[in-house]
C-alpha positions as CSV (number, residue, x, y, z in Angstrom):
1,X,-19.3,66.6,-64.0
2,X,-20.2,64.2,-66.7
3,X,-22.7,61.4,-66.4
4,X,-21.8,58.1,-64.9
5,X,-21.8,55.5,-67.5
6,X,-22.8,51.8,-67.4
7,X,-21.1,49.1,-69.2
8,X,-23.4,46.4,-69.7
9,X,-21.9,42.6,-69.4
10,X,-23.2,39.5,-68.7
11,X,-21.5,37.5,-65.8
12,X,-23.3,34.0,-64.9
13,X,-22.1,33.1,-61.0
14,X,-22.6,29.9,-59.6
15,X,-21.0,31.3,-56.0
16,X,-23.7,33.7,-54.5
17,X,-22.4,36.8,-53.1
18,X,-23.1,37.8,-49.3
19,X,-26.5,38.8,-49.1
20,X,-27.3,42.1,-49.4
21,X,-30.3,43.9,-47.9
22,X,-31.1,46.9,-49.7
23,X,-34.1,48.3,-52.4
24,X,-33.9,49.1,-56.4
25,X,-35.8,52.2,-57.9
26,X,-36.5,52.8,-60.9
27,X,-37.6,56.1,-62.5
28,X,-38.3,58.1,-65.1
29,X,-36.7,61.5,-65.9
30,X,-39.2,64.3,-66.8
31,X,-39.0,63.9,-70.8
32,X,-39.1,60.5,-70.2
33,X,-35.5,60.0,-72.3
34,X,-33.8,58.5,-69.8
35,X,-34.1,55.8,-67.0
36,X,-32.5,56.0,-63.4
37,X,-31.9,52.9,-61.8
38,X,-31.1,53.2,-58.1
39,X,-30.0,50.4,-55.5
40,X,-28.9,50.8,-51.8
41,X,-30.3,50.8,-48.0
42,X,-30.3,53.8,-45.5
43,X,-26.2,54.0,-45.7
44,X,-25.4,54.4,-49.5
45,X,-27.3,53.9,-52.3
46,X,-25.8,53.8,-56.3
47,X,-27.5,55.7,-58.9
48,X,-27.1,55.1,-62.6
49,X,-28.3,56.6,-65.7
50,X,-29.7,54.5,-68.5
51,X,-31.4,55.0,-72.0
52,X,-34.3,53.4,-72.6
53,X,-32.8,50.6,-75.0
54,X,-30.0,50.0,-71.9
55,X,-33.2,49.7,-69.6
56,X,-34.6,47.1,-71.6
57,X,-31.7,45.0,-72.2
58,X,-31.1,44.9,-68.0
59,X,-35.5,44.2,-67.7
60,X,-35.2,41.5,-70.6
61,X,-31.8,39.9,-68.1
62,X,-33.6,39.9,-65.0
63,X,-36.4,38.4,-66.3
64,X,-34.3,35.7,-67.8
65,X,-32.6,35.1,-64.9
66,X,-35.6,34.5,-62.9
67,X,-36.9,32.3,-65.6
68,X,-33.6,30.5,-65.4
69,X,-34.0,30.5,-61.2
70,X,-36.7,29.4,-60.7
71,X,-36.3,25.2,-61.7
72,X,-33.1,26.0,-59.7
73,X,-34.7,27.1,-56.6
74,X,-37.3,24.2,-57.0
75,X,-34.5,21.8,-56.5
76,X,-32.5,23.8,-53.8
77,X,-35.9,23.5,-51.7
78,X,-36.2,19.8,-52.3
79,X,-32.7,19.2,-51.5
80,X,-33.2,21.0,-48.0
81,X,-36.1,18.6,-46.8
């Protein structure tokens, strides 16, 4: 069985998705050449396999995102008072 792959794309959303309760992992393998990225709750969980550059690229996005979020949430706040 060969490794799962992961395609990396951006997708901006204005529409949010259903919420989803669940946790992300992250991990280390033992040589420290990979990444595994993990996300689920106590009924299925989805595991991926990154390299370290892939890791980085999906940190460096998240953390954009929340930089991007965050005036956005500011006004969603002050709209609901």
């Amino acid at each position: 069985m060969s490794e799962p792959t992961l395609d990396l794309e951006t997708v901006i959303r204005r529409d949010r998705p259903p919420e989803a309760l669940g946790s992300i992992q992250v991990d280390t393998v033992d040589d420290d050449t990979r990444v595994t990225l993990s996300f689920g709750d106590d009924r299925d969980v989805i595991y991926a396999v990154l390299s370290p550059a892939e890791a980085k690229r999906i940190a460096t996005a998240l953390e954009e995102a929340a930089v991007d979020a965050e005036p956005a949430a500011i006004v969603e706040e002050q709209a609901d008072e």
